[in-house]
N, CA, C and O of each residue as an XYZ file, in Angstrom:
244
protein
N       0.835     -1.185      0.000
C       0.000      0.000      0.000
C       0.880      1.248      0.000
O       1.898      1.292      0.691
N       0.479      2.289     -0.793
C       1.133      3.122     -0.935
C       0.143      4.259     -0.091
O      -1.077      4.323      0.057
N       1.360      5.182      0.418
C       0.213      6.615      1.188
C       0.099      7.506     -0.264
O       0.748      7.264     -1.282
N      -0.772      8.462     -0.111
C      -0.835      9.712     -0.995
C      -0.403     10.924     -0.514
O      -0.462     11.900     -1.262
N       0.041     11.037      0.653
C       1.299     12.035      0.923
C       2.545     12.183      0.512
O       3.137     13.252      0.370
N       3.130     10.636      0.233
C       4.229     10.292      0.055
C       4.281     10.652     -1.423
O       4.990     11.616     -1.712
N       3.728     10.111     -2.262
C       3.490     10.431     -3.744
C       3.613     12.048     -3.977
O       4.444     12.703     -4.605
N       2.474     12.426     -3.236
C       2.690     14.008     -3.110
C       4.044     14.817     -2.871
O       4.559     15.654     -3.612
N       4.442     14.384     -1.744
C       6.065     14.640     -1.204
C       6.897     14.736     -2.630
O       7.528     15.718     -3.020
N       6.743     13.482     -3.305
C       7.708     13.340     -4.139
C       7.533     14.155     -5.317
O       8.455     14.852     -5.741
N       6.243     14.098     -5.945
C       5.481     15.233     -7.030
C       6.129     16.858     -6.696
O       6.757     17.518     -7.523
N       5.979     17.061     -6.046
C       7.092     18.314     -4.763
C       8.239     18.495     -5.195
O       8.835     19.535     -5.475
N       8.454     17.730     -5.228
C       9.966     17.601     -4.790
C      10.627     17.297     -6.361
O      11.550     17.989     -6.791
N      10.216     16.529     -6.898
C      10.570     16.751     -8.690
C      10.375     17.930     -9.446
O      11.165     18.489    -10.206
N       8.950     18.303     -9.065
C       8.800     20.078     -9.377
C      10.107     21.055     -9.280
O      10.805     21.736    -10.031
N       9.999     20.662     -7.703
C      10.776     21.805     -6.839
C      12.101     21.361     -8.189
O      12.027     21.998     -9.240
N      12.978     20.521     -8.077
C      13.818     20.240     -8.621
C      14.042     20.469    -10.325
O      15.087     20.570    -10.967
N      13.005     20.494    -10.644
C      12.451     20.888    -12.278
C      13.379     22.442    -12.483
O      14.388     22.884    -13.033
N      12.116     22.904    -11.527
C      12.545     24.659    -11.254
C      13.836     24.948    -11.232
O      14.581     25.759    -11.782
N      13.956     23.749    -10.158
C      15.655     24.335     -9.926
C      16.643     24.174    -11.515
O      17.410     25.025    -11.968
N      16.423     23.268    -11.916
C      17.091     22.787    -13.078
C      16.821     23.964    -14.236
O      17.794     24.129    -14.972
N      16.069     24.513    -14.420
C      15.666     25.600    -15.087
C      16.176     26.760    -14.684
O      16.879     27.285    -15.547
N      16.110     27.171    -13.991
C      16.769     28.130    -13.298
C      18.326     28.780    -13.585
O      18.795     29.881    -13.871
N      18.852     27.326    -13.313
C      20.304     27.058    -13.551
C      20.911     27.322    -14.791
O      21.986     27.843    -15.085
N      19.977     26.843    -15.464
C      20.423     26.526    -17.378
C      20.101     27.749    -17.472
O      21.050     28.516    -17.306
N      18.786     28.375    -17.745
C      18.992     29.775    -17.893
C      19.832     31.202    -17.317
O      20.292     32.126    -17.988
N      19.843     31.001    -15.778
C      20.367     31.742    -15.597
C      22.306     31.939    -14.859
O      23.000     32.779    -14.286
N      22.385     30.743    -15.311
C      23.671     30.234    -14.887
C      24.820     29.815    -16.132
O      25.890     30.293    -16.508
N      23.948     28.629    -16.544
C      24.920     27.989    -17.701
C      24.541     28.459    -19.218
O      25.369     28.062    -20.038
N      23.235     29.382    -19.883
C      23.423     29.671    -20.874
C      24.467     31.040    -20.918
O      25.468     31.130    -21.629
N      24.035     31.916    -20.110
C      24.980     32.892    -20.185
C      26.343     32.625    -20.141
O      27.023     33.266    -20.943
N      27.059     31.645    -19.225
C      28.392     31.274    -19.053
C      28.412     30.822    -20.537
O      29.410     31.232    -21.129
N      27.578     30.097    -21.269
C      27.843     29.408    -22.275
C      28.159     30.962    -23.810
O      28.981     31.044    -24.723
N      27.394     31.578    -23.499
C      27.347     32.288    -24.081
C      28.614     33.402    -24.260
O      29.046     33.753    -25.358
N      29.136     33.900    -22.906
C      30.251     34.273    -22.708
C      31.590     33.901    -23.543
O      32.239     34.531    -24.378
N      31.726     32.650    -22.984
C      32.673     31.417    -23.362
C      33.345     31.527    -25.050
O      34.365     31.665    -25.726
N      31.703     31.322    -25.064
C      31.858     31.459    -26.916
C      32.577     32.783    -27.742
O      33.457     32.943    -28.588
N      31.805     33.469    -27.091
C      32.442     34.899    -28.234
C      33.683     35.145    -27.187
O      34.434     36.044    -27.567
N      33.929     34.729    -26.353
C      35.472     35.236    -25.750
C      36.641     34.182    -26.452
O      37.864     34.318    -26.456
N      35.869     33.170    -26.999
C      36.948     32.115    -27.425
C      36.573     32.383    -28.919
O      36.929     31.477    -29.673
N      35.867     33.537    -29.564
C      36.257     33.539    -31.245
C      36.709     35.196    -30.925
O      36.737     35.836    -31.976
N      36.927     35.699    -30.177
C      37.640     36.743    -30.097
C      39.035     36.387    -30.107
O      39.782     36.970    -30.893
N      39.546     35.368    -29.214
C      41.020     35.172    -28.778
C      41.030     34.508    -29.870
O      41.881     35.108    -30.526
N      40.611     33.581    -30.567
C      40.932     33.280    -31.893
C      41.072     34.335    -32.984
O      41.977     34.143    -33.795
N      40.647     34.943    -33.064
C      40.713     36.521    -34.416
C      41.665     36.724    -33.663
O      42.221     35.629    -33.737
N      42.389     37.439    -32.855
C      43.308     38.209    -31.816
C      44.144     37.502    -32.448
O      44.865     38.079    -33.262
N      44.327     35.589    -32.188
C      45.983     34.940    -32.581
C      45.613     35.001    -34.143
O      46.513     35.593    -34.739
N      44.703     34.631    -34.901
C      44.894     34.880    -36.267
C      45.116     36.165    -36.775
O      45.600     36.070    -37.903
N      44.943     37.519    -36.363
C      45.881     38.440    -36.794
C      46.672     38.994    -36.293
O      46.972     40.032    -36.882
N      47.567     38.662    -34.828
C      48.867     38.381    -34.758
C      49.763     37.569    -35.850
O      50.807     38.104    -36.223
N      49.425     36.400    -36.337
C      49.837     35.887    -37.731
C      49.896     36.534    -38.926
O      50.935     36.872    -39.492
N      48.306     36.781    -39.479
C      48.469     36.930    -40.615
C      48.626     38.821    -41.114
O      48.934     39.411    -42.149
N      48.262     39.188    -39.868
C      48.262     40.858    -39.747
C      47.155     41.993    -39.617
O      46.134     41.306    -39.583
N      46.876     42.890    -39.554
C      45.700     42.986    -39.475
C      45.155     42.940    -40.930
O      45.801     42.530    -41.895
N      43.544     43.539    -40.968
C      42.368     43.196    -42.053
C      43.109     44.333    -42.729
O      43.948     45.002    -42.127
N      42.684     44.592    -44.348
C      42.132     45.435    -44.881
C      43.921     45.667    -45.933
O      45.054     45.382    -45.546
N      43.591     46.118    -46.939
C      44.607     46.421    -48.293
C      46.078     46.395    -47.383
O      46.246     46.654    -46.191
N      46.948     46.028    -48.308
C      48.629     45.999    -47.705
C      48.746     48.034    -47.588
O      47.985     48.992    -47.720
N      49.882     47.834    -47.336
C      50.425     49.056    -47.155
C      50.880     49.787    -48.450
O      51.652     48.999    -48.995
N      50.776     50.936    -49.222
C      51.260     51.273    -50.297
C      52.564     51.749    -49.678
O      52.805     52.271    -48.589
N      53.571     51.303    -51.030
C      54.939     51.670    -50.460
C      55.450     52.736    -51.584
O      56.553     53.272    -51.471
């Protein structure tokens, strides 16, 4: 036999945990994710024109 508190408790408590999980992703790990990204194709452009030099026509000499 099962109680219907207990069920309840748990219905609760997966919610509660839902939320929490939501919470997180939005306000935790997309932004970090988001960050991440354009800071790591920035430092990439940065070492690719340390290499190749900057953009735009050579220099007239």
């Amino acid at each position: 036999m099962s109680t219907v508190g207990g069920d309840t408790r748990g219905r609760l408590r997966r919610r509660r945990m839902e939320i929490f999980a939501f919470l997180f992703l939005t306000a935790v790990l997309m932004p970090a994710l988001a960050v991440a990204t354009v800071g790591s194709y920035g430092l990439a452009v940065w070492v690719y024109q340390m290499i190749a030099g900057p953009p735009g026509p050579p220099p007239a000499h």
